[in-house]
C-alpha positions in Angstrom: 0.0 0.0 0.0 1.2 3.4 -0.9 2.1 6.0 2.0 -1.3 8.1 0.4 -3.5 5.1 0.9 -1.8 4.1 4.3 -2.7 7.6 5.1 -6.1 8.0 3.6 -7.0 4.5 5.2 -6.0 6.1 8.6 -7.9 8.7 8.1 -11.4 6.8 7.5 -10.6 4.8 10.5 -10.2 8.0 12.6 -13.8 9.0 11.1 -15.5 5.9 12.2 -14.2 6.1 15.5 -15.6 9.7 15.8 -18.6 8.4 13.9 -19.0 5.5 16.3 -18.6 7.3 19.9 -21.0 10.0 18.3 -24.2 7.5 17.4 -23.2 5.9 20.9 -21.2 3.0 19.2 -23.8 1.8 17.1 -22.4 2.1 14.0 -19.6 -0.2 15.0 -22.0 -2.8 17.1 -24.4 -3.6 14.2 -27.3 -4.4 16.1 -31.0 -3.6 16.4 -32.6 -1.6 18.4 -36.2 -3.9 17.5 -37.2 -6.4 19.6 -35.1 -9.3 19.4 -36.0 -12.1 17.1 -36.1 -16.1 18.0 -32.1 -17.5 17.8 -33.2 -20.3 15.1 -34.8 -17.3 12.7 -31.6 -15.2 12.9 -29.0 -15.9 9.8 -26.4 -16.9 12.3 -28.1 -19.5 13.6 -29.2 -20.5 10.5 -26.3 -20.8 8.5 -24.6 -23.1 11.3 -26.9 -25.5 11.2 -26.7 -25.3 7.3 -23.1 -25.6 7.3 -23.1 -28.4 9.7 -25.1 -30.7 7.6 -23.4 -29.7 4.5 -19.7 -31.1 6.0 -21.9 -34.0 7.9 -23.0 -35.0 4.5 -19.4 -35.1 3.0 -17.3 -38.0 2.6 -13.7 -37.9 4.7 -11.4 -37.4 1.8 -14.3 -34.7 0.7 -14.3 -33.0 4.0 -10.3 -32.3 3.7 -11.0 -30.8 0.7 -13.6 -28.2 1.6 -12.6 -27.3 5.4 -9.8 -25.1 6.5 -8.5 -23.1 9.5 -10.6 -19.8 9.9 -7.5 -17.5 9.2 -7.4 -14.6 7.4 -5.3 -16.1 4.3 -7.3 -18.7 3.8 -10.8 -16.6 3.8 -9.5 -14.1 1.3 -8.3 -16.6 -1.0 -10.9 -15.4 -3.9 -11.4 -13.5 -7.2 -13.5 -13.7 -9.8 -11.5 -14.8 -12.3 -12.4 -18.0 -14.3 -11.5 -21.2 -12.8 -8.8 -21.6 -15.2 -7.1 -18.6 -14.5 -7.6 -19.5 -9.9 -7.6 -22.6 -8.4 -9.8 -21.8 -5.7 -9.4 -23.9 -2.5 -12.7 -25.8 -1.7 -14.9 -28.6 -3.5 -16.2 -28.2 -6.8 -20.3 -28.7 -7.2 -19.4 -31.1 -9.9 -17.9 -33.1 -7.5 -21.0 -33.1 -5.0 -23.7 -35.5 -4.7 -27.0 -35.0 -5.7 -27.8 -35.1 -2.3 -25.0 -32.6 -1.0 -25.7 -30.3 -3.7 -28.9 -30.1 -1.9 -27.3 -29.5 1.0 -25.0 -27.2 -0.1 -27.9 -25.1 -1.9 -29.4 -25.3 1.3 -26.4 -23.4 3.0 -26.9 -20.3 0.3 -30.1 -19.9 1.2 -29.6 -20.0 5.1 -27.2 -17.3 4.2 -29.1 -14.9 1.9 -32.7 -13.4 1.0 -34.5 -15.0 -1.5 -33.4 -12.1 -3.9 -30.2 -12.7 -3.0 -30.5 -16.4 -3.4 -31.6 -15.9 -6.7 -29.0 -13.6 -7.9 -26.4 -15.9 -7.2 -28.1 -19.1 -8.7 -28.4 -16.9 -11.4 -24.8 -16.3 -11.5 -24.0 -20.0 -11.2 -26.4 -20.9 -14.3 -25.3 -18.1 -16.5 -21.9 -19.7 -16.2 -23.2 -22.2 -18.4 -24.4 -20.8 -21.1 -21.9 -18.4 -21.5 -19.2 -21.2 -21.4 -21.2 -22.9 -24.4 -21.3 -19.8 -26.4 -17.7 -19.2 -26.3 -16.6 -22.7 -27.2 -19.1 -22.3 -30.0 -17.0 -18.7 -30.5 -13.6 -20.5 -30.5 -14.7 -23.6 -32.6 -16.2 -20.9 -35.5 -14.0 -18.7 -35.6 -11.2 -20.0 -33.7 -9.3 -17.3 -31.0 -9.0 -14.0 -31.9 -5.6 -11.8 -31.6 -6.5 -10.2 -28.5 -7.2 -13.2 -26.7 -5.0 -14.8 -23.9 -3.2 -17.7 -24.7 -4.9 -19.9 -22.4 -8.5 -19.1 -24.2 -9.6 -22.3 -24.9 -8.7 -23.6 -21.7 -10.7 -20.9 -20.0 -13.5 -21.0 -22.0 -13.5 -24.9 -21.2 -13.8 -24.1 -17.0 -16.7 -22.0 -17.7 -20.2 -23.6 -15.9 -22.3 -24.3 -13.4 -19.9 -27.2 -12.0 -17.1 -25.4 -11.7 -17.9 -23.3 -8.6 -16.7 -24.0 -5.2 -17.4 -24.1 -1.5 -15.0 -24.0 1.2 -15.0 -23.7 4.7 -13.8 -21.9 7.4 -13.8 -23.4 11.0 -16.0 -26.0 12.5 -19.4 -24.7 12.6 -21.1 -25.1 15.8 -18.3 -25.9 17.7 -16.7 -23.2 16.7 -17.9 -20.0 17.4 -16.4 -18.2 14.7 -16.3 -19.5 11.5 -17.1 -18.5 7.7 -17.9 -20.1 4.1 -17.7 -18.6 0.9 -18.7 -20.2 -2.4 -16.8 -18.7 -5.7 -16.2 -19.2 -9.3 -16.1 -17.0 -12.1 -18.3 -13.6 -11.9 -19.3 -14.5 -7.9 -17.0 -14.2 -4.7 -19.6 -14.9 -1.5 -18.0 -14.7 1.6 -20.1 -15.1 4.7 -18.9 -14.3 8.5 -20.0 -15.7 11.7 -18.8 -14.0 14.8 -20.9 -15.6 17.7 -24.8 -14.6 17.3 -24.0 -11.9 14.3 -23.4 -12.6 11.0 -22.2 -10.5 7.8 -21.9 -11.0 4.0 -19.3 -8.7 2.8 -17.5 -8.7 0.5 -19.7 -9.6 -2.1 -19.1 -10.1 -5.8 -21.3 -10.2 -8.4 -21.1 -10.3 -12.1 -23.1 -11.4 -15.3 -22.6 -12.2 -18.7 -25.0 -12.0 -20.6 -26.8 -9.5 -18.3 -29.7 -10.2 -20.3 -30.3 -13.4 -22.1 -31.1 -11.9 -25.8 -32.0 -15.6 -27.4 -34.2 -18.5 -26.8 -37.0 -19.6 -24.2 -36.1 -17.4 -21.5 -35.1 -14.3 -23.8 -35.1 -11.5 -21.6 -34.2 -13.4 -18.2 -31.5 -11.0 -16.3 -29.6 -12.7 -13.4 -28.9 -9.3 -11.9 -31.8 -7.3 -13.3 -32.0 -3.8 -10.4 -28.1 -2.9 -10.0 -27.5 -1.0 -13.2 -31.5 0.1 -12.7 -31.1 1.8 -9.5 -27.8 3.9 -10.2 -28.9 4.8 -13.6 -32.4 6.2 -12.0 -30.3 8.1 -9.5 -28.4 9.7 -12.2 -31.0 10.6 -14.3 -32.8 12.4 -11.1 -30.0 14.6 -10.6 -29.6 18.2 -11.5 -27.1 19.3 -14.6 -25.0 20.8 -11.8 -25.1 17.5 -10.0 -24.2 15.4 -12.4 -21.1 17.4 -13.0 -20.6 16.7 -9.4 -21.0 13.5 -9.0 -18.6 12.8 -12.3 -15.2 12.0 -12.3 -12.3 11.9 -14.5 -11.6 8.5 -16.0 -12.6 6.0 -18.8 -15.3 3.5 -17.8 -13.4 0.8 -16.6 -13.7 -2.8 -17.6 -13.9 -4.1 -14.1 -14.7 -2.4 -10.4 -11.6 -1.0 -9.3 -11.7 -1.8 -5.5 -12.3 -5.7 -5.9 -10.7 -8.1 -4.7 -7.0 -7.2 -3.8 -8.3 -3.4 -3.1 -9.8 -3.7 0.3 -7.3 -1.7 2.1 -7.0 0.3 -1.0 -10.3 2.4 -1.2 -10.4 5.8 -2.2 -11.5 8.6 -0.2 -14.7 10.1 -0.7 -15.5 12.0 -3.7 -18.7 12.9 -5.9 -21.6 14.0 -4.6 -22.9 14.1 -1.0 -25.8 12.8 0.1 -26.6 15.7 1.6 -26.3 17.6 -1.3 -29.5 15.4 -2.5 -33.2 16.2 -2.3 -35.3 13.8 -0.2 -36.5 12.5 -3.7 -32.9 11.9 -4.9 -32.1 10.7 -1.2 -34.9 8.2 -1.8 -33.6 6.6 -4.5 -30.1 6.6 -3.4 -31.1 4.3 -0.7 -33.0 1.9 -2.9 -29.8 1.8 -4.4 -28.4 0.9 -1.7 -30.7 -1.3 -0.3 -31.0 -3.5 -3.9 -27.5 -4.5 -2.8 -27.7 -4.5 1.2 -30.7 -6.7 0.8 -29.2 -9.8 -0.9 -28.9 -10.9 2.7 -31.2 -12.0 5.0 -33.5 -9.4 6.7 -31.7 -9.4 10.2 -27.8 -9.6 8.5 -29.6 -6.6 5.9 -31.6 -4.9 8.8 -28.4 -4.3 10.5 -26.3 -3.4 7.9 -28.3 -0.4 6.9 -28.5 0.6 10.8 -24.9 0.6 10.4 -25.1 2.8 7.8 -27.7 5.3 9.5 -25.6 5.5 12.2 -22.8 6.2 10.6 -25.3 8.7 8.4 -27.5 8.9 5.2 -26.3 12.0 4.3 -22.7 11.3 4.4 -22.8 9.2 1.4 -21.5 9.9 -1.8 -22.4 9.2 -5.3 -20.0 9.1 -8.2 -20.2 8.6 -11.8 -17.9 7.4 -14.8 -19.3 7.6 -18.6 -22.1 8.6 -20.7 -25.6 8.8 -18.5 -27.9 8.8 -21.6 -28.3 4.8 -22.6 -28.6 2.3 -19.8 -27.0 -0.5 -21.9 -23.2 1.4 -22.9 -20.4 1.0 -20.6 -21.2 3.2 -17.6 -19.5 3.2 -14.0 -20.7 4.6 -10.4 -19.9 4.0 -6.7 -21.6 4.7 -3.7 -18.9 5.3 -0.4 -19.6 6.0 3.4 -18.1 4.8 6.5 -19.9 1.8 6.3 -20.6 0.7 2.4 -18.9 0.7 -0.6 -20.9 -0.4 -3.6 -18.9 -0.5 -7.2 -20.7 -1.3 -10.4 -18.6 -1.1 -13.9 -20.8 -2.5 -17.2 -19.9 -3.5 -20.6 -21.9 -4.0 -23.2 -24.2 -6.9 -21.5 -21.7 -7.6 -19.0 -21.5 -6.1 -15.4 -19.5 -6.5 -12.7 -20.4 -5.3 -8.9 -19.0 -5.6 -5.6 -20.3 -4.4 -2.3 -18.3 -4.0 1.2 -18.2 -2.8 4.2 -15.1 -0.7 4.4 -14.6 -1.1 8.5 -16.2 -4.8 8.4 -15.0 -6.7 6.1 -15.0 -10.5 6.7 -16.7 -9.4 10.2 -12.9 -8.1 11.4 -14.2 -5.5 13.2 -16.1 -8.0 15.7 -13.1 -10.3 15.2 -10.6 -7.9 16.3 -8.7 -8.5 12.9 -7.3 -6.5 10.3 -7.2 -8.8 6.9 -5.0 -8.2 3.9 -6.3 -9.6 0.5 -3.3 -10.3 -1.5 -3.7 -10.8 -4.9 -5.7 -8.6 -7.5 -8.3 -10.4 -10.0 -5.0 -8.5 -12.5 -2.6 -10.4 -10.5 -4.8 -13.8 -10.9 -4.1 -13.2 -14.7 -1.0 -12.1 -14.9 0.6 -15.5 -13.0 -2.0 -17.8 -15.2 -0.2 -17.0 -18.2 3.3 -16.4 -17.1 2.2 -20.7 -16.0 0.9 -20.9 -18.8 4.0 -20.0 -21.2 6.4 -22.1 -18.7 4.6 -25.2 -19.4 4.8 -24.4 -23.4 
């Protein structure tokens, strides 16, 4: 990390320590202030009894091969690179039974809403079919110049059966522990730290966004993201549009993915409090479309987080054209506690979503986790493998 990002991350965490003793800690204790809900509904509870019966229903030599120590290398062991590119640690759903896939599918939806269950089944399918249309690609008309070497390869580790689950810890016994489940376009971590629970960082990406052929024509895996920002935009004022833009060319991924996460940028765009209650209105549903994919407890407490830390000191910022929803286009929403990145290409997006103080639940952990490798980083060593084995 650079001395200006060592000094800008410094900075936030002096602002959410002011933050947090002025709302009374609450922005740091992610609770509610609601009457308390029955232990077996809340997503902690939940997801360990999930998790349980997904390793109780895997053989020994599977087990091995999906659980590891809950330590800080080993959770942010991710990207979203295709398989090809990262080995990911864990077990492949290819390699599950029918009955553990159950299981496993089981565990997803123990950790997320049913919106965000369906976003990342989505994810998962999509795989599929965008692995077939690229072999078809390659077998027509064979790679093209621009392509890495490793193409074909890559295109062949595209699908549904090449995502995988790993764990951290022993749930139950344990009580701290974590899962993620990853694979091209989707890095899902999930954190249990005693009776709370977290899902940041979250990944999500799609291609096609929107299926353009065939019986489901139309069908969009992650159908709101680009929605939401693009309906903020279009609210605001000329004069707060030119605030909320930045210099820059739309970039062909989020910038602060995986590899960033000490790395974020200090706030810049336009304030939230800058906004009418309209344009505040819609700034939260933006927020909301991603704080939701968890559960509503996990989700309920994220965006008290987020009040506490305040509604109107978030800010709103803007690469690209604003006039077609379907061109490349960029924005990013930052306060103390979110950070929401969306980049698109044409019918192709990536997102990510974090919580810039806790991250992997480190805050409750007492941690302070490093991710070391970039998705760039991912690539650059799968070909530099690639060439030694030529």
């Amino acid at each position: 990390m650079s001395v200006k990002h060592r000094c800008q991350s410094a900075l936030r965490i002096v602002a959410l320590v002011v933050a947090g003793t002025a709302a009374g800690g609450t922005s740091f204790a992610q609770t509610l202030d609601a009457t308390d809900i029955p232990t077996a509904a809340t997503s902690a509870q939940q997801m360990t009894e999930a998790a349980r019966a997904f390793v109780a229903s895997l053989r020994p030599a599977q087990r091995a091969a999906a659980v590891y120590a809950f330590t800080g290398a080993n959770r942010t062991n991710w990207s979203n690179t295709p398989v090809y590119v990262h080995p990911r640690p864990g077990l492949r759903i290819r390699e599950l039974t029918l009955a553990q896939r159950q299981a496993a599918h089981a565990l997803l939806r123990a950790s997320l809403s049913s919106q965000g269950y369906q976003k990342i089944a989505g994810v998962i399918r999509l795989d599929s079919i965008h692995g077939e249309r690229e072999l078809a690609a390659l077998d027509q008309h064979g790679p093209a110049e621009s392509d890495r070497p490793f193409v074909l390869q890559e295109a062949e580790s595209f699908g549904s059966g090449s995502y995988g689950i790993a764990i951290f810890g022993n749930p139950g016994s344990d009580p701290n522990w974590g899962w993620i489940i990853q694979g091209h376009h989707l890095g899902a971590s999930f954190t249990v730290a005693g009776d709370r629970a977290t899902f940041t960082p979250l990944f999500l990406g799609a291609t096609p966004l929107v299926l353009e052929d065939g019986i489901h024509a139309g069908w969009s895996a992650l159908s709101h993201e680009l929605t939401r920002g693009f309906e903020l935009m279009a609210a605001l004022t000329p004069a707060q549009r030119a605030q909320a833009r930045e210099a820059g060319e739309v970039p062909g991924d989020v910038i602060y993915g995986v590899g960033h996460k000490n790395n974020l940028p200090m706030h810049s765009g336009l304030r939230s409090a800058d906004m009418t209650a309209a344009q505040r209105r819609l700034l939260r549903a933006l927020v909301e479309e991603y704080v939701r994919n968890a559960d509503f407890d996990v989700a309920d407490a994220q965006l008290q987080a987020i009040g506490s830390a305040g509604w109107d000191q978030l800010w709103f910022t803007w690469r690209g054209q604003a006039d077609d929803p379907t061109a490349p286009l960029y924005y990013r929403v930052h306060g103390a506690r979110i950070f929401i990145e969306l980049s698109q290409r044409p019918n192709h997006i990536h997102t990510v979503v974090r919580d810039p103080y806790n991250d992997y639940g480190e805050y409750w952990l007492d941690q302070r986790l490093t991710e070391e490798h970039t998705a760039n980083d991912r690539f650059d060593a799968a070909v530099r493998a690639y060439q030694d084995q030529r």
